[in-house]
N, C-alpha and C positions, 0 to 999 in steps of 0.2 A: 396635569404635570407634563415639561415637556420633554419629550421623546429623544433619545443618546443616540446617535448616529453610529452605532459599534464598529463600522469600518474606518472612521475619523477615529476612536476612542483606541482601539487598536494600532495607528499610526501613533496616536500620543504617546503608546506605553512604549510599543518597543523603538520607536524611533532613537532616543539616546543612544539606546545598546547598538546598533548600528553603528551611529556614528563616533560612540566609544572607539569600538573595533575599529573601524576606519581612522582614526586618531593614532591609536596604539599600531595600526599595520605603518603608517604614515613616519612613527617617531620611531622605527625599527634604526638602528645602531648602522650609518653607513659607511663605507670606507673611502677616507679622505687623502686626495696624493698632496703631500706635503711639500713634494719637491721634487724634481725633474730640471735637467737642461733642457730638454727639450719635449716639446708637445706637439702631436698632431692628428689631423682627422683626415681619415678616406670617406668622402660622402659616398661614392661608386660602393665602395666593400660596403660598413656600416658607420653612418653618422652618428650614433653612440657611444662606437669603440675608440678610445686616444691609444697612439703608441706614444709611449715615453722610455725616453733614453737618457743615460748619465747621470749616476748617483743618487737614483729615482727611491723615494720612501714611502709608503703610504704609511696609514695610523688609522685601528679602529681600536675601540676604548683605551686599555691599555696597549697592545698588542702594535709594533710596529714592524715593518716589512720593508729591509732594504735588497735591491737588486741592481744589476745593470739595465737592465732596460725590461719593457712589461707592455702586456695588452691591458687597458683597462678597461673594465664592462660596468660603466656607472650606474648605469639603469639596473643591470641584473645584480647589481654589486661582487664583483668576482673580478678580478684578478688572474693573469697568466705571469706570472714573472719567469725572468732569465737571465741566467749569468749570475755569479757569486750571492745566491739567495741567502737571505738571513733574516730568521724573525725571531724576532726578540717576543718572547712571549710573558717575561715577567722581568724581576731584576735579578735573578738567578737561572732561568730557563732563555737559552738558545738553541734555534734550529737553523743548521746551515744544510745547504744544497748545492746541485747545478738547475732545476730547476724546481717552479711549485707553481700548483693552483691554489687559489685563496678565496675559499667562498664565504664571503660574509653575512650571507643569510642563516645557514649552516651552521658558521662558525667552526669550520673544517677546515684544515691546510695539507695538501698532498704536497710532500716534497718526495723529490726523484732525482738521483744519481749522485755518488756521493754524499750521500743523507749521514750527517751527523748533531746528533743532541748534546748538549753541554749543559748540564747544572754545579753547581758548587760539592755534588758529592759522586758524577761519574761522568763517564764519555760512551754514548752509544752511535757508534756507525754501523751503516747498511744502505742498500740499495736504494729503499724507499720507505718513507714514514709516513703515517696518516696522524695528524695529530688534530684533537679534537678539544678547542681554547673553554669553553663553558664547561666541560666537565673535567677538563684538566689531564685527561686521556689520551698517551700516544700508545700507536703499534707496529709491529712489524711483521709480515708474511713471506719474505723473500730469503731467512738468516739475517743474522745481525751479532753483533759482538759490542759485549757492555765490560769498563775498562774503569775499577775502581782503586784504591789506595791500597791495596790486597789481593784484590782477584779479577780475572779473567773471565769474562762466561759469554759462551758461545750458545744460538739456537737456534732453531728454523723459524720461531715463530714467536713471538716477546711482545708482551701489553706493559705498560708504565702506565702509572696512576702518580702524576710528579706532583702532586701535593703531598700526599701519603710517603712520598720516595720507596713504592713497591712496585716492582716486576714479577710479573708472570709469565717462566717460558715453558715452553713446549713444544717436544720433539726434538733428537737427539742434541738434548743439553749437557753441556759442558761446563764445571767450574774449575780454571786452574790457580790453585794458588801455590807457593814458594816451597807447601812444605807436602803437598798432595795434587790429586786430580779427582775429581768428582765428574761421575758421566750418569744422567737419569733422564726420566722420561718426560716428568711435569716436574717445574720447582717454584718455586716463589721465593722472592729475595728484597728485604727491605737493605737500601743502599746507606739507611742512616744506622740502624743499628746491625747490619753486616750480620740477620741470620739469614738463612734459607729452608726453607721448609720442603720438602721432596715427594712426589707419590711416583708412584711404577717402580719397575728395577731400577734401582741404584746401588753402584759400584763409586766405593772412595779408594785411592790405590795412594801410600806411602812412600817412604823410602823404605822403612821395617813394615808395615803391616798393610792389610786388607783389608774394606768391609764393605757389607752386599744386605742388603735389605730391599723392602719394598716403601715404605712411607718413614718420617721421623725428621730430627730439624739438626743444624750445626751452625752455630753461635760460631763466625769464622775470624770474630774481634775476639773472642776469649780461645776459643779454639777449643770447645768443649760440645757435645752431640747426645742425642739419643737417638735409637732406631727401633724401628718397629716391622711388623711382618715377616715374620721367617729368616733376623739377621743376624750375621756371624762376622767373627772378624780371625783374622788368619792373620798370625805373628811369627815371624821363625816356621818353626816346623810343629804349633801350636794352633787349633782352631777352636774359640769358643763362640757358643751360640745359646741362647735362650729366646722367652717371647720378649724379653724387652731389653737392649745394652743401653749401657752409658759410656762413652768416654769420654777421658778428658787426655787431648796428646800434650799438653803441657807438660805433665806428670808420668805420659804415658801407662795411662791408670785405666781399666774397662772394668764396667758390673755387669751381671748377668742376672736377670731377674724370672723366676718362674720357669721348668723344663729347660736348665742349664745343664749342658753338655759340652767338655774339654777333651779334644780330641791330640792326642801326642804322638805323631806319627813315628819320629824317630824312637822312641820308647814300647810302640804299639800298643801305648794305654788309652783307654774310655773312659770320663770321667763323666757320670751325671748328678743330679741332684736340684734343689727347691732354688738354690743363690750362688752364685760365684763374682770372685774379681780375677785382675791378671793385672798384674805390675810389669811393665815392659822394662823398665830400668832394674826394680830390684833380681826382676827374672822368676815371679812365683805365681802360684795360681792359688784361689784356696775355693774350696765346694763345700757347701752345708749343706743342713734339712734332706734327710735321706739319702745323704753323698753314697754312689756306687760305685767301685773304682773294678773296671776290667784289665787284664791284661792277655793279650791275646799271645799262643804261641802256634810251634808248628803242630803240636802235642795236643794242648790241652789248654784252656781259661781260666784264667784266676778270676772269682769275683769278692771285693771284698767291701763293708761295709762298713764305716766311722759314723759320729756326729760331724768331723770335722774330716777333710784331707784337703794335706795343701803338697804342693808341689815344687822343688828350688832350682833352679836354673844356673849352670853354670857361667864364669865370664865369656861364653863362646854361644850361648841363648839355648844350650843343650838341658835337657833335664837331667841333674843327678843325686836330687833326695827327693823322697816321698815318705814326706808326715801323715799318721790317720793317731785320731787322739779319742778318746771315749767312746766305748760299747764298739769295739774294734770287731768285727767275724769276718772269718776268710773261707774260700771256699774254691778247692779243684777236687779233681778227681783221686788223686793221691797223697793230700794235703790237705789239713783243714785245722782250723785256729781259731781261738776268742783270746783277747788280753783288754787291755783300758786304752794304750799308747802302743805303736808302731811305728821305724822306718826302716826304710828299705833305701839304700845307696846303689844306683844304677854303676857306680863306677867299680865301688868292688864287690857287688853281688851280692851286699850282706843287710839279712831281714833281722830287725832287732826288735824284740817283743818285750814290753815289760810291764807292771800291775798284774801279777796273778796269771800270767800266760799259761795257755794250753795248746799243747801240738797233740792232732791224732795221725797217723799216718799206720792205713792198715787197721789191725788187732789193736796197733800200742799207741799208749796216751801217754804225754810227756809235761811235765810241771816243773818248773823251779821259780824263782825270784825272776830273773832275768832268762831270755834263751833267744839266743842268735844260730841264724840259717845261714850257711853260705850257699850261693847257688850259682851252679855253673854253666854256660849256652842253656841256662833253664833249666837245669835238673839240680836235685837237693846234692851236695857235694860232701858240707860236713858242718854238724851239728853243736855249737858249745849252752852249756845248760849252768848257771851260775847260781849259787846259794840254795839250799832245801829241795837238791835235784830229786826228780823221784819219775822211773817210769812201769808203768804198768801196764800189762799184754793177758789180755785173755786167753787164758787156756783152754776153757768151756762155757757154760753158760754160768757157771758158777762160782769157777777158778781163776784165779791173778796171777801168774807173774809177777815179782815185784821187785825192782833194785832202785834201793837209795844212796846217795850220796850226799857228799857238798856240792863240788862240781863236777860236771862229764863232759865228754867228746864221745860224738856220733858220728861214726862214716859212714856214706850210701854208695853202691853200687847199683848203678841203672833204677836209681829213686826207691829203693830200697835200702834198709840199715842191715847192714854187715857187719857191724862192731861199736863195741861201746866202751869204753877207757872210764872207769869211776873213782874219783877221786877223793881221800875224805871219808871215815867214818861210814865203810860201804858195808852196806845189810841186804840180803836175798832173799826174796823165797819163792823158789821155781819145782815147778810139778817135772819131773823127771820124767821121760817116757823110750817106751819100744820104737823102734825104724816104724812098727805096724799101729804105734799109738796108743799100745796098751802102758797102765803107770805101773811104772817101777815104785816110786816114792814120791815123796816131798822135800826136797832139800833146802833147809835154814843154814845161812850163813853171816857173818859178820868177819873185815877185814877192813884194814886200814884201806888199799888199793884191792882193785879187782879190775880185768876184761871180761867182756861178753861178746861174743861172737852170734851171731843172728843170720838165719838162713827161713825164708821165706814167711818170716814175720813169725819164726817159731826160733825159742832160747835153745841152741845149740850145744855149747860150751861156757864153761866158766873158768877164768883162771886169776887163782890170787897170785896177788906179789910180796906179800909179808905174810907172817903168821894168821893162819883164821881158825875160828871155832866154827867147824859145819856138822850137820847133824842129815843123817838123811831117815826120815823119817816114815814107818810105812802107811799107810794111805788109813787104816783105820785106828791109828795108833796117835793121830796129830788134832784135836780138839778144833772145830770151825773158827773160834775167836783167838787160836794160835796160828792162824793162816794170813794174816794179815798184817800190815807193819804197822806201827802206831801213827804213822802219817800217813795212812792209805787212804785215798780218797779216789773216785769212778767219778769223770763228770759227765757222763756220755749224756746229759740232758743238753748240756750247753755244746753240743756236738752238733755243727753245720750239717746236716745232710744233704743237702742239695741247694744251687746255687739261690733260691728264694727264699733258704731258714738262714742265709746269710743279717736277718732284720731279727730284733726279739719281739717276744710278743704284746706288748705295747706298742710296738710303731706299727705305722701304715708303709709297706714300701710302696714307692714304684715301681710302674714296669720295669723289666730289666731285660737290653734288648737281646735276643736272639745271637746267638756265638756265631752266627755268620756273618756278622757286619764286615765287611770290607776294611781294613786297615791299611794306608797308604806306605809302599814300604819306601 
């Protein structure tokens, strides 16, 4: 057999692939001058290099490069142009300068001074662009300002990807548009469908509102957003914040999703809870899913808890109703309440309760169909109780107090009740006693009208206005089942005790924060 010379057999295999490569280095893309007034060569400097002047073009593939005048580097394929640079890099994509390098091995073009980009959907000027033709890739390092059919956006530092029509800036970026300003850290911004997407601190500033987050996007063709990170939005003198908004400033409409909290500074109310919106035009707010509504005073906190509270803003963006509707509980220190439905009117001071309401204040429980609170710089001023009024005051551990009526009127002195006006088919029956506490009697009574006069949550006086049948009865002499009125009812089960039995026992609440929060006055 005869013998392979493996160093010849070796040259067979790989010699093609060699001269492949050598082929393929050979038929690389070079850049061709189209046109020039004029041409010429320095043998002394480099006989490789033409200078050309006057309406000078070159062309590699697509890609054409007009200047005034240019060094051209034919062997190394590169390009120095000067004076009104412009290269046309698609039929949609222009880059003008005062100057550029053009390297067409690379496929890189540095333009410098004066640097502006032109497509069919923006205009980005700046000092200097690096754009890179094969993967369709410009950017900028020096600032730059992108100028679209809408908005403004300024930044130290901006990638374009102009196939995609998306930017990437970074560093104290800027979006202004007609109806806001947008300032953040990193953004990304597609020029054809006009969103922007944002991480770091971002602040959007209005004409009416605020908003501050850390990451989220804003559709700035529809003009509708979400935010994410820690963001809130500041309206008037209203701040809501949860972990996730929506708006839409069309409509001037924001959601709140998840540990939503409405802060009302000119009111000093807290709202939190699971969901909120805020209607900027109609002027409301409304909080669900464990809504807890604070109000802070110089005194004392209300805490109060709904399914539902919404809030109504008057035509000046002030707040001046506050709705809570279903499984209602209230809860201060001198005050405390359950009903179904509540509001409360910031203008004239008056809390109106209604499904079954109950007021405890002190010893005495108060009941009727309806019952409205006026309240004055915050203290309880005077009481109306409408339809099956009835209230009841502990005497002992055992004893009631009792006056019913149809309707009544409550006065307080220093948040206390000092009198009581009963109107209507009024019925009594109060434990009479010593200056020292000891019982005199029991006194049943029934009158058309009656006063009660009230001194430290203890029945003082009584005085009828028409004819009454009273009986004062002595203490072992009055059967237990004659001690009570036939509508008597004790609810002290559904009595708030403290600001956390403000939930019933079915729900979960939330935290509920700390009465020290800062309230901006």
């Amino acid at each position: 057999m005869k013998k392979i010379n493996l160093k010849y057999y070796f040259i067979l295999i790989f010699l093609p692939l060699f001269i492949g490569q050598g082929f393929a280095q050979e038929k690389k893309d070079k850049i061709e001058l189209i046109h020039a007034n004029t041409a010429e060569y320095d043998k002394y400097y480099n006989s490789e290099v033409q200078r050309v002047k006057g309406n000078v073009i070159f062309k590699q593939k697509e890609t054409y490069l007009y200047c005034d005048s240019a060094w051209f580097f034919e062997t190394a394929n590169r390009v120095e142009a000067y004076g009104k640079v412009h290269i046309k890099a698609s039929d949609t994509l222009n880059i003008f300068g005062d100057t550029a390098i053009y390297d067409g091995d690379k496929r890189i073009s540095e333009i410098v001074g004066n640097a502006k980009m032109v497509d069919n959907q923006m205009v980005l000027t700046t000092d200097r662009i690096t754009y890179e033709m094969d993967e369709k890739f410009a950017y900028y390092l020096t600032g730059g300002k992108i100028v679209d059919q809408e908005n403004t956006l300024t930044s130290e530092k901006g990638y374009y990807y102009t196939e995609k029509k998306e930017f990437f800036f970074k560093d104290s970026v800027v979006l202004d548009n007609k109806q806001y300003v947008m300032n953040s850290d990193s953004l990304m911004y597609n020029t054809i469908t006009e969103v922007a997407n944002f991480h770091g601190p971002t602040t959007i500033v209005g004409d009416s509102n605020f908003i501050y987050c850390t990451n989220g996007w804003y559709d700035t063709k529809r003009d509708i957003s979400q935010f994410m990170g820690n963001p809130y939005m500041i309206s008037n003198e209203t701040k809501l914040a949860g972990d996730t908004l929506y708006y839409d400033r069309n409509i001037g409409y924001g959601k709140a999703i998840e540990n939503v909290s409405v802060l009302d500074t000119a009111q000093s109310v807290f709202v939190t809870g699971g969901w909120g919106d805020y209607d900027e035009i109609l002027g409301y707010y409304t909080v669900t899913d464990s809504a807890v509504l604070m109000q802070y005073s110089e005194n004392d906190t209300l805490f109060l808890h709904a399914d539902t509270l919404k809030a109504k803003a008057d035509s000046m963006k002030n707040t001046e109703l506050l709705l809570a509707y279903h499984k209602v509980k209230f809860y201060r220190f001198d005050l405390q309440g359950v009903c179904d439905s509540l509001t409360y009117n910031f203008n004239d001071s008056l809390l109106r309760m209604y499904y079954e309401p109950a007021l405890w204040a002190d010893s005495s429980q108060l009941t009727a169909d309806s019952i409205h609170l006026l309240i004055f710089e915050n203290k309880m001023d005077k009481l109306f109780m409408f339809g099956s009024s009835l209230i009841v005051n502990r005497d002992d551990t055992a004893s009631y107090n009792q006056i019913k009526g149809i309707d009544m009127i409550g006065y307080f002195k220093e948040n206390e009740l000092s009198r009581i006006d009963v109107f209507g088919n009024a019925e009594t029956i109060y434990f009479v006693r010593e200056d020292n506490g000891a019982l005199i009697g029991i006194n049943k009574a029934i009158s058309e009208d009656l006063r009660m006069y009230v001194s430290e949550a203890k029945i003082k006086k009584i005085v009828f206005y028409s004819d009454a049948d009273a009986t004062l009865f002595p203490d072992k002499e009055l059967p237990s089942e004659e001690r009570f009125l036939e509508v008597f009812k004790w609810l002290v089960e559904h009595r708030p005790m403290d600001k956390y039995d403000i939930f019933t026992k079915e729900e979960v609440s939330r935290e509920i924060p700390q009465e020290d929060i800062e309230v901006e006055e």
